[in-house]
N, CA and C atoms as a LAMMPS dump frame, in Angstrom:
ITEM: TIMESTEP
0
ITEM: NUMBER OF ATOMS
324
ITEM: BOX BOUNDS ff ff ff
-5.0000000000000000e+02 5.0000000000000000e+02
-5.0000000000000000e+02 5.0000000000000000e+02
-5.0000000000000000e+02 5.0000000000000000e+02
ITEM: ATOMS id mol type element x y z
1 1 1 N 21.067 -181.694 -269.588
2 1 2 C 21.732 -181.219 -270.764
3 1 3 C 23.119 -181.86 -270.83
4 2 1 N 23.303 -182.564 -272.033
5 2 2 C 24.583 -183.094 -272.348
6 2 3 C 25.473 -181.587 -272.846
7 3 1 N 27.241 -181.985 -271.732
8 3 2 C 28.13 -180.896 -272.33
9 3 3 C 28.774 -181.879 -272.657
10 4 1 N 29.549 -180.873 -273.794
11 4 2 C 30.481 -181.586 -275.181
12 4 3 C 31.737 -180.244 -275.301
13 5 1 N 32.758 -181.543 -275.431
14 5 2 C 34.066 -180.963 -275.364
15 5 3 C 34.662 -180.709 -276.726
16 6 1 N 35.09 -179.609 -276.811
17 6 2 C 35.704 -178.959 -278.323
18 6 3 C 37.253 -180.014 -278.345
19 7 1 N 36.944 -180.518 -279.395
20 7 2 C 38.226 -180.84 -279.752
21 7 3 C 38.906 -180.276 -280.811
22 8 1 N 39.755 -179.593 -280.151
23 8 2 C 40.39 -178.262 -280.723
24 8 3 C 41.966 -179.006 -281.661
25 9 1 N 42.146 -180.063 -281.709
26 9 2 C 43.62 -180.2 -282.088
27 9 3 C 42.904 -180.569 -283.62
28 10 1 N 41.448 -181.29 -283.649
29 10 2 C 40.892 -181.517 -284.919
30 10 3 C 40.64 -180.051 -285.564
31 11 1 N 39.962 -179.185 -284.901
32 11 2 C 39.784 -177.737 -285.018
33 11 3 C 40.808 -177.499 -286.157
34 12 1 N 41.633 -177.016 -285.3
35 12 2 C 42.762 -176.333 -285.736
36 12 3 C 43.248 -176.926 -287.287
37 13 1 N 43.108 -178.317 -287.052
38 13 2 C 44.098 -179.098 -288.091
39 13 3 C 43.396 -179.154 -289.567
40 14 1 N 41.533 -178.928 -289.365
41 14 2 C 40.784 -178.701 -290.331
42 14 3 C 41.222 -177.147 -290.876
43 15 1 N 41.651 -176.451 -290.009
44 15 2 C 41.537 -174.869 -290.314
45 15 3 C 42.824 -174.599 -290.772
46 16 1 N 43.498 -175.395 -290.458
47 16 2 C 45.22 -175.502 -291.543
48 16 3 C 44.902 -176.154 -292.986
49 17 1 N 44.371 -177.295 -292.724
50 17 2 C 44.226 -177.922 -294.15
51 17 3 C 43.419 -176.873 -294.973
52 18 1 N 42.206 -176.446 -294.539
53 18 2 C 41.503 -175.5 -295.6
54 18 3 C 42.024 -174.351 -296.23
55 19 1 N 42.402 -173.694 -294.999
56 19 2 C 42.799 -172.115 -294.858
57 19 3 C 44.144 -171.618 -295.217
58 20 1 N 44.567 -172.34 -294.566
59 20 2 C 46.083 -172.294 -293.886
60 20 3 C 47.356 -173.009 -294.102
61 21 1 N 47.388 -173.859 -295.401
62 21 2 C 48.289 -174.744 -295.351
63 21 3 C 49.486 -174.746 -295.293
64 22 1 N 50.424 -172.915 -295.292
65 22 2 C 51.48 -172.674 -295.565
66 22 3 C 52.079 -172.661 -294.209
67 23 1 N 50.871 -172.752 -293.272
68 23 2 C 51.473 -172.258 -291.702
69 23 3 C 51.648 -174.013 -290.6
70 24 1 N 51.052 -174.718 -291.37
71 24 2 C 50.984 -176.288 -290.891
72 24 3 C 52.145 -176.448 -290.099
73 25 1 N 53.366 -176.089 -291.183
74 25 2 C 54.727 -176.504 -290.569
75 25 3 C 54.936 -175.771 -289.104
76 26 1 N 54.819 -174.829 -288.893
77 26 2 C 55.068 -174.011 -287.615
78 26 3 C 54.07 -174.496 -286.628
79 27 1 N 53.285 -174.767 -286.883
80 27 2 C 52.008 -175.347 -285.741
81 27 3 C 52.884 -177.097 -285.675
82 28 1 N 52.731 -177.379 -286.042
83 28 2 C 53.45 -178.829 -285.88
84 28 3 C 53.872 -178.946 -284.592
85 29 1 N 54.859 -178.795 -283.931
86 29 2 C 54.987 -179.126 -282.834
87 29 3 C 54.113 -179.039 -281.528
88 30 1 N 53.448 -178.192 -281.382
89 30 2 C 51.953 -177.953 -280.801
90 30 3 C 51.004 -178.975 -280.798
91 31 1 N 50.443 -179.312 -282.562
92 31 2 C 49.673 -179.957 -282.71
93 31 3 C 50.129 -181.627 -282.624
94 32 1 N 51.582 -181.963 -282.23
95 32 2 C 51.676 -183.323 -281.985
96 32 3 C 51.313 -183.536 -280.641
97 33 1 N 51.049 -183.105 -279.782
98 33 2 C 50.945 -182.934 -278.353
99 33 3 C 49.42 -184.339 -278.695
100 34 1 N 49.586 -185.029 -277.125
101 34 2 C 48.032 -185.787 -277.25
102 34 3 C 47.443 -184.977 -277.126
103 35 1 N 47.187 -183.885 -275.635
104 35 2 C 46.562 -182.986 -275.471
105 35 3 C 46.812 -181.556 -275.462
106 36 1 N 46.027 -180.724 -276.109
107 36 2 C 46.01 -179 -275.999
108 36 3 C 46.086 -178.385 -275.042
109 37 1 N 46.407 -177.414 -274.159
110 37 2 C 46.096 -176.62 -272.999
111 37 3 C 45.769 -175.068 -273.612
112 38 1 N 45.541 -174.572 -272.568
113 38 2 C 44.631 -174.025 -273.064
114 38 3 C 46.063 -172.859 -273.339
115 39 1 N 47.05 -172.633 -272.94
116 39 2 C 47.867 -171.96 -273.149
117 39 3 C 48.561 -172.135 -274.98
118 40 1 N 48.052 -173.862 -275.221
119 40 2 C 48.522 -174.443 -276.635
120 40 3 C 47.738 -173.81 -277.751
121 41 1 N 46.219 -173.491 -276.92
122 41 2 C 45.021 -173.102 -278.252
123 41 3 C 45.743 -171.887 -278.262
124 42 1 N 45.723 -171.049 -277.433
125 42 2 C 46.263 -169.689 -277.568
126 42 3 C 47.407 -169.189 -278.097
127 43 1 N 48.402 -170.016 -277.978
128 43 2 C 49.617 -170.077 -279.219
129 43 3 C 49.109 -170.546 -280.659
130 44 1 N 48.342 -171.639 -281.079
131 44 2 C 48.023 -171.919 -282.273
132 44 3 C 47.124 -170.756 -283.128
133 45 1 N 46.563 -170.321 -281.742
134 45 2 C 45.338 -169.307 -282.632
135 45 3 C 46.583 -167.569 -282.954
136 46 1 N 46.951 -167.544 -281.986
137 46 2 C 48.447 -166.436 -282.58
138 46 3 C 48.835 -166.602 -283.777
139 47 1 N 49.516 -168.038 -283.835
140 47 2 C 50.331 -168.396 -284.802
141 47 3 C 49.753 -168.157 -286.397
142 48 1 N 48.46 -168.545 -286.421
143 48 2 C 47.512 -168.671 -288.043
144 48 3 C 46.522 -167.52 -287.96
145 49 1 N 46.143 -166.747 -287.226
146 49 2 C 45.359 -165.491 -287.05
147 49 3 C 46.123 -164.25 -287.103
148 50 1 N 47.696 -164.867 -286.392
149 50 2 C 48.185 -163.115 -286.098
150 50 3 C 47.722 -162.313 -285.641
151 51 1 N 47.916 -161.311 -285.742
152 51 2 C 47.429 -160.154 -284.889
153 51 3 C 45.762 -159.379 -285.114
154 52 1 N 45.068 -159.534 -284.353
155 52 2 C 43.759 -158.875 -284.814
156 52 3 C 43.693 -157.65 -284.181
157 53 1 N 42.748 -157.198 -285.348
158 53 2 C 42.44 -155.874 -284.816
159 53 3 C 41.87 -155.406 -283.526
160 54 1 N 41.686 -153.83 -282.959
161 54 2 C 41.169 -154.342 -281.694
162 54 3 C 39.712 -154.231 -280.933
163 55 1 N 39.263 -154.304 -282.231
164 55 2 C 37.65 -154.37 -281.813
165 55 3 C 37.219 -155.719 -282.16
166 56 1 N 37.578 -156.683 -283.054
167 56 2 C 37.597 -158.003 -282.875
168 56 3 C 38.394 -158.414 -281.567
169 57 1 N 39.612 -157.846 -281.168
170 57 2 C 40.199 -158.6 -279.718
171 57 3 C 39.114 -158.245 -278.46
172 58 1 N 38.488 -157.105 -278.441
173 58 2 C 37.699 -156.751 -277.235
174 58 3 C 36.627 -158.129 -277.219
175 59 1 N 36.006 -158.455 -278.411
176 59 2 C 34.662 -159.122 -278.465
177 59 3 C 35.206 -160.367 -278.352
178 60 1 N 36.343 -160.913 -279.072
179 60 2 C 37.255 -162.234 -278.362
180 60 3 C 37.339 -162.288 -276.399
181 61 1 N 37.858 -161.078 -276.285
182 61 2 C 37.843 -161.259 -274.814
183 61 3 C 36.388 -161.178 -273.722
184 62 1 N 35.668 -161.042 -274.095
185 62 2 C 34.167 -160.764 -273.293
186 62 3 C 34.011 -162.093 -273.916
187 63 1 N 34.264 -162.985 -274.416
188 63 2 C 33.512 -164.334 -274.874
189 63 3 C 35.134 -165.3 -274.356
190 64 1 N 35.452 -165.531 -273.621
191 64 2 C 36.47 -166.116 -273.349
192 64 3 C 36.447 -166.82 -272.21
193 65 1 N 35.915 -168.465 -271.775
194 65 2 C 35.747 -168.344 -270.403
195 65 3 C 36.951 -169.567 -270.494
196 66 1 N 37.278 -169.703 -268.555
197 66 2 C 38.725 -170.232 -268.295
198 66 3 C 38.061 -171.876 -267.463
199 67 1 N 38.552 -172.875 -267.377
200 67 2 C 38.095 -173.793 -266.374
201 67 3 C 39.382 -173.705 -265.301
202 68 1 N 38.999 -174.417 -264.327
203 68 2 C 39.694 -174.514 -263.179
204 68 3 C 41.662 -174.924 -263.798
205 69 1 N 41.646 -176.351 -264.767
206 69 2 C 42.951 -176.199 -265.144
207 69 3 C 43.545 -174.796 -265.782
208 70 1 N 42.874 -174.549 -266.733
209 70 2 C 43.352 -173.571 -267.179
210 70 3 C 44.204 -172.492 -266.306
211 71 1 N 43.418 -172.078 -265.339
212 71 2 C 43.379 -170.98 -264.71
213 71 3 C 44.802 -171.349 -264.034
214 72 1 N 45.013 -172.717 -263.474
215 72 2 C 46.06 -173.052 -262.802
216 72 3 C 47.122 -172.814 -264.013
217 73 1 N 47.032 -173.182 -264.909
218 73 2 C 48.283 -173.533 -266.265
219 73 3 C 48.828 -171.959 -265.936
220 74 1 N 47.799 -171.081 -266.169
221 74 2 C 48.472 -169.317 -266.536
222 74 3 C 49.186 -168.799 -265.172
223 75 1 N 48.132 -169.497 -263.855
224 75 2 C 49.173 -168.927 -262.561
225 75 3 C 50.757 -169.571 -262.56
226 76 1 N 50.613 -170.84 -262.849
227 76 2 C 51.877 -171.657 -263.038
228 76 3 C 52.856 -170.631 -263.675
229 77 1 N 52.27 -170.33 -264.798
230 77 2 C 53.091 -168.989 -265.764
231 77 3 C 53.321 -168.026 -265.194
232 78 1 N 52.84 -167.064 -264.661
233 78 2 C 53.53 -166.594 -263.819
234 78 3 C 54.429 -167.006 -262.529
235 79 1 N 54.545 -167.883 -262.045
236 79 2 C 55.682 -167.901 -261.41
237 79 3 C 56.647 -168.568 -262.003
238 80 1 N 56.305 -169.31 -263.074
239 80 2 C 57.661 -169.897 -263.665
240 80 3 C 58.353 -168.618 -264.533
241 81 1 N 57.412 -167.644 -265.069
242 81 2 C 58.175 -166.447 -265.567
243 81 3 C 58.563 -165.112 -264.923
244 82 1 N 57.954 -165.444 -263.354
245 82 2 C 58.593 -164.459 -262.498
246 82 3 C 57.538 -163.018 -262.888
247 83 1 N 56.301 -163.366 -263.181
248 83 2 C 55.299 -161.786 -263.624
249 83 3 C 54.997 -161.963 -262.508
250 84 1 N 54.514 -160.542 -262.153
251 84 2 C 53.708 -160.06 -261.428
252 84 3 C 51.924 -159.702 -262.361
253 85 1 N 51.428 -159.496 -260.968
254 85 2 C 49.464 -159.9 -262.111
255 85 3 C 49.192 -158.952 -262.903
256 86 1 N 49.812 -157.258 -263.033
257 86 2 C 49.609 -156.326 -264.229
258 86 3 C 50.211 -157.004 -265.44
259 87 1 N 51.184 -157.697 -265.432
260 87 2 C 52.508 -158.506 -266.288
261 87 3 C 51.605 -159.914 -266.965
262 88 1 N 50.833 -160.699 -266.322
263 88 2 C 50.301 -161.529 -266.55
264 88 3 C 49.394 -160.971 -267.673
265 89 1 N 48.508 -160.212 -266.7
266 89 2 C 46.812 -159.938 -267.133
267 89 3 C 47.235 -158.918 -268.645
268 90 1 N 48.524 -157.959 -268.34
269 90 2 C 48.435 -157.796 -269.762
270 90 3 C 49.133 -158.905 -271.133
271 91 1 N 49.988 -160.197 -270.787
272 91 2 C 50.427 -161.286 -271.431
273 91 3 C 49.065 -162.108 -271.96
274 92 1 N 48.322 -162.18 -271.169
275 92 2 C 46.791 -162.9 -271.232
276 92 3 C 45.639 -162.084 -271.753
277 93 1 N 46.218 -161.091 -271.563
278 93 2 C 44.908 -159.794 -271.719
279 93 3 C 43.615 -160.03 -271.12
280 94 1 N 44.074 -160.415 -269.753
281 94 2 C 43.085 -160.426 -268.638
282 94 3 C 43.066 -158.968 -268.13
283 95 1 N 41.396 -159.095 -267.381
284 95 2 C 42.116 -157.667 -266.324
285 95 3 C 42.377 -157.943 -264.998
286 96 1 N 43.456 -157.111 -264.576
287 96 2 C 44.147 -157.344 -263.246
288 96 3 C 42.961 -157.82 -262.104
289 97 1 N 41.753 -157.609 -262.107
290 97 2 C 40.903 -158.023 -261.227
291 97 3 C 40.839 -159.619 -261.5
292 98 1 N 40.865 -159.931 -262.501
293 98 2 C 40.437 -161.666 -263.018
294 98 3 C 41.853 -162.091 -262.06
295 99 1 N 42.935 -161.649 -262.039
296 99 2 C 44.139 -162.472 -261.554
297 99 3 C 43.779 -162.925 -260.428
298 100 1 N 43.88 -160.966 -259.67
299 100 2 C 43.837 -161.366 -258.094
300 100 3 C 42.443 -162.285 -257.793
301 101 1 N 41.063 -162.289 -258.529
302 101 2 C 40.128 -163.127 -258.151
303 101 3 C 40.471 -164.729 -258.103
304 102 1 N 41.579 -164.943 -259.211
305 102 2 C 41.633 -166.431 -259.348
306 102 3 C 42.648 -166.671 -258.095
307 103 1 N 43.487 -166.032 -257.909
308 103 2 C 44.443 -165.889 -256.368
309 103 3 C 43.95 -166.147 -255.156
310 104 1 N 43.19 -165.35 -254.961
311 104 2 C 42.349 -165.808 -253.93
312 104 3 C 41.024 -166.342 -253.674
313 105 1 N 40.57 -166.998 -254.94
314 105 2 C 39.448 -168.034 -255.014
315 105 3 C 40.479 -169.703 -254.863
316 106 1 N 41.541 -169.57 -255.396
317 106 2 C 42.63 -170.691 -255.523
318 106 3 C 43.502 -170.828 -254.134
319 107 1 N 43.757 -169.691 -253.502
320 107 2 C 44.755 -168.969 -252.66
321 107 3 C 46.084 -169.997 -252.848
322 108 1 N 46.396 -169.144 -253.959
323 108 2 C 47.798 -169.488 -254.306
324 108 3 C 48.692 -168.028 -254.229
């Protein structure tokens, strides 16, 4: 089975032009980046979605999976912002078990 990578900066930039065109300007700096992280999708999707309700956020989060960078990008975040993993996991809206698992699957 061939896997195929979302290219999310086209994503996004279709979903401004259609949807969204008033919010382009504020995504801009984001979307000049070569590449997205996954911390970038998650600011862009803030930025033009805003706040959802929270039975759409539950079903967002049960469908949410992380790869190995990723996972490093958000620990990075916490120590560059000095959280602790309740502080994280609720910034990420992980649950505190996902932290400490990536902690000591990583042992960082």
């Amino acid at each position: 089975m061939k896997k195929t990578c979302v290219n999310y900066k086209l994503l996004f930039l279709d979903i401004l032009d259609k949807k969204y065109p008033e919010k382009k300007e504020s995504c801009r700096n984001i979307l000049k980046k070569q590449e997205l992280s996954i911390l970038d999708i998650i600011d862009l999707n803030r930025i033009i979605f805003g706040c959802i309700d929270q039975e759409r956020s539950r079903f967002d989060q049960n469908h949410r999976s992380y790869n190995e960078s990723s996972v490093f990008q958000i620990l990075d975040y916490q120590k560059k912002h000095k959280l602790n993993n309740s502080e994280l996991a609720r910034h990420f809206k992980l649950s505190r078990h996902t932290v400490r698992k990536w902690k000591n699957r990583y042992q960082i």
